[in-house]
N, C-alpha and C positions, 0 to 999 in steps of 0.2 A: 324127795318126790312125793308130791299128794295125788293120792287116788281115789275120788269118786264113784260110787256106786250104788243100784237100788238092788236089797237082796230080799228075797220073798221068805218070809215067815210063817209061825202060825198068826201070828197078828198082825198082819199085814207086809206090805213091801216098806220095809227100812234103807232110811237114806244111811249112809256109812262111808265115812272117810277116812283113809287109812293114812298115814304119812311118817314117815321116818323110820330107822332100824334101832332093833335091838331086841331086847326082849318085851313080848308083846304087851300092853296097857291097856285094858277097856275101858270109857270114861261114858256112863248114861248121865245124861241130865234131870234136873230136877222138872217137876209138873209144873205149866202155863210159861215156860222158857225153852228155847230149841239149843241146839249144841255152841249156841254161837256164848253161851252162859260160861262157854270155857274156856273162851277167846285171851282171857289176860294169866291163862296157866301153863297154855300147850307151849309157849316155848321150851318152857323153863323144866316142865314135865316130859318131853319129847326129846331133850335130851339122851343120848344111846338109848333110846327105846324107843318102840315102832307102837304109834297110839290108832287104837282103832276107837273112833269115834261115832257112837251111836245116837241117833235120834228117835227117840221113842214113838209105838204109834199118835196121830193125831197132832203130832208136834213138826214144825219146820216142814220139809219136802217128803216127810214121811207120812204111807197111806195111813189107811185105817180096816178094820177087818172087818167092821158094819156087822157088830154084834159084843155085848159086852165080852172082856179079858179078864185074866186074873194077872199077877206078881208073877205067879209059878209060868204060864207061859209064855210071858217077857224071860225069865229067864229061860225056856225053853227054844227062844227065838235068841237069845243072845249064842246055846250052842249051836243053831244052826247058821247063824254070822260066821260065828268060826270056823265051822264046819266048810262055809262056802267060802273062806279065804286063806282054807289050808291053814288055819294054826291050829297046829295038834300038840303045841306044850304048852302049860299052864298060866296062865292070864294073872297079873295082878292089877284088880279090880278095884275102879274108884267112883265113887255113886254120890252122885250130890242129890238128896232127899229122896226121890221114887226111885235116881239110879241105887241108891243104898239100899231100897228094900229087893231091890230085883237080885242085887249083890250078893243081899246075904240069903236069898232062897240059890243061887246060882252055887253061892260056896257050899249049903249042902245036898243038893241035888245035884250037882256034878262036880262032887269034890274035886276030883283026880284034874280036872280043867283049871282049875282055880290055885294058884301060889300065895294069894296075900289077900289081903280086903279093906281098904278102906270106904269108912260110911262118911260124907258131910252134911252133916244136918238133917240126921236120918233118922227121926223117933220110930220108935220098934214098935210102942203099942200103938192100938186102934184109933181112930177120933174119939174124943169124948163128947158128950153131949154140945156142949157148946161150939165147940167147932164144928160138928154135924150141922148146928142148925144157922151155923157163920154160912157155911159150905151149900147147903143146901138155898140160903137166900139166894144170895152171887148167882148161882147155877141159874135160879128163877128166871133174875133179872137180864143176867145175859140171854138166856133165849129168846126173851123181849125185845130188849135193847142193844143186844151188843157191846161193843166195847167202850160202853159208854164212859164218861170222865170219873164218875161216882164208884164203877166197877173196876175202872185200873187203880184207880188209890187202895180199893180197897184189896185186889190182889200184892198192890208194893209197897202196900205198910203192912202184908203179911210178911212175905218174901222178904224185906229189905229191912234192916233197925233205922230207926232212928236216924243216929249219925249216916248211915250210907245214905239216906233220902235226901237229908242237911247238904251234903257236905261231894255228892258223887254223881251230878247230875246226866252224867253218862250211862252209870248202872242202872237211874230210873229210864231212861230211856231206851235203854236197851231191852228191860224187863218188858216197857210198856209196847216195844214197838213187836216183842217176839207174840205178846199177847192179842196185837190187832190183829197183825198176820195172820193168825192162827184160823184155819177153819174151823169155824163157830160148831158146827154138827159133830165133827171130832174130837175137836177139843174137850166138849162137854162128856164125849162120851167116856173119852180117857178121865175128866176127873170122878168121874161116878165109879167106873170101873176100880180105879186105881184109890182114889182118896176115901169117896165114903165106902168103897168096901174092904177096904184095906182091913187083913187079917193081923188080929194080936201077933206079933214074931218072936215073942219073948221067948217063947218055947223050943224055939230053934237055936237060939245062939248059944246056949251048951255043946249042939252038934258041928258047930264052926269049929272046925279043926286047926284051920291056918292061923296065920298071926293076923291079927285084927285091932283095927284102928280105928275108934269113933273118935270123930272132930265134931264140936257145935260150937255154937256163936253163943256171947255172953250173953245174947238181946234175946236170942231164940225163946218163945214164948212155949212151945210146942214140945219142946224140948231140953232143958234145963241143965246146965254141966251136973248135978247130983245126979238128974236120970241119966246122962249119958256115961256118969261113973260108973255107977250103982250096977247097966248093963252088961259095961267092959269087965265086968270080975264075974260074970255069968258065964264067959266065955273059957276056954283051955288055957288061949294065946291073947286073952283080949287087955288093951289099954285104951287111953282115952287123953283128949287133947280140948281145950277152949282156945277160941280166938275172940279176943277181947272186942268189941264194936261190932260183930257179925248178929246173922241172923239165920233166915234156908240156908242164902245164894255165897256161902261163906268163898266159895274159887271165886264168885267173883266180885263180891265185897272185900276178902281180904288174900289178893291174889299173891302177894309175897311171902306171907304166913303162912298161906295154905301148900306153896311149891317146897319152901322149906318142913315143913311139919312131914307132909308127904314123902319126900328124897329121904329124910334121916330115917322115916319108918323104914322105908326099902332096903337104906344104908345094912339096919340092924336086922331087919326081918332076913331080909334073903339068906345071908350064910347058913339060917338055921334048916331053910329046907331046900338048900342044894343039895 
């Protein structure tokens, strides 16, 4: 059974769809895509377990809070989801890019909430200059233009490698169509909020207590499997995973890799902290 519903936040009212039993799943999506980025994973992932699917502000049917946000109150918005749907046992968390950074503030500020974590295509540190001033064009031009042909290429040859653009003309189309949709005045606000001010998180992932899993994609520019090594042995519990031809949108660039890579983590993670 799916369940439907808008839950009031500190960042606004969140669209969230709950569906299936088990033990509970939170899945955020990654920034300029809505939940629907998860579309070729939830089966396979919603197996015995009950996926509570969030949409972040300014994305898909979700409001906006009309005033910038941080990471830290996306995750604070994520305890009061659970909060308002009665799940009071610990959540294993799975974050594809902005959902990963909400993740890993969410694992250490409400540890006791949080059983496991995985990050997809989730660089920990800051924008560097050049993606600042990648980020900062795009932002210009959409407020001018909108979604225009020039500014969707240039979000889905961010988001998407190579091969997925070749070879997967569904996932551009998906990427592109989540990004027309998008309310322009929101959407922008979320990526300013969230991208260019996104906080170094390096700092924190020594205090990630749970078993933790960074996945990236071999194409990932942003993010490189040596950073995504190099971060996993900062952690207590932390490993790390590549998927060969991915990029951001690795659930849904490489949605068989990713259900597999994902289930075995649980396979192995969970006994340790029953």
């Amino acid at each position: 059974m799916t369940r439907m519903q808008k839950i009031s936040t500190e960042v606004g009212p969140l669209a969230v769809r709950v569906h299936g039993e088990g033990r509970p799943v939170v899945l955020w999506h990654s920034l300029f895509v809505d939940e629907r980025s998860w579309s070729r994973v939830e089966d396979a992932l919603g197996v015995d377990r009950r996926l509570v699917v969030v949409t972040g502000p300014g994305h898909g049917a979700s409001g906006d809070p009309g005033r910038r946000y941080t990471t830290g109150e996306c995750a604070a918005a994520a305890v009061t989801v659970l909060d308002a749907l009665g799940v009071d046992e610990p959540v294993d968390w799975v974050g594809n890019a902005w959902g990963g950074h909400v993740g890993i503030v969410f694992a250490t500020d409400a540890a006791s909430r949080c059983r496991t974590l995985v990050t997809l295509g989730t660089p920990v540190q800051a924008l560097n200059r050049p993606e600042r001033a990648r980020t900062l064009f795009l932002l210009a031009a959409y407020r001018t233009l909108g979604a225009a042909g020039f500014i969707r290429s240039g979000v889905t040859n961010v988001l998407l490698s190579a091969a997925t653009r070749e070879r997967d003309p569904e996932a551009v189309a998906l990427v592109e169509d989540c990004f027309v949709r998008a309310d322009r005045a929101a959407l922008r606000n979320a990526v300013v909020s969230i991208s260019l001010h996104r906080p170094d998180l390096t700092e924190r992932l020594p205090r990630v207590s749970v078993p933790t899993l960074f996945v990236t994609g071999s194409d990932h520019k942003g993010w490189t499997p040596e950073q995504a090594r190099a971060a996993s042995l900062l952690l207590p519990d932390g490993s790390c995973a590549v998927v060969d031809g991915a990029a951001y949108l690795v659930p849904l660039e490489a949605p068989a890799e990713t259900t597999d890579l994902v289930r075995r983590f649980w396979a192995a993670a969970v006994p340790r902290r029953t």
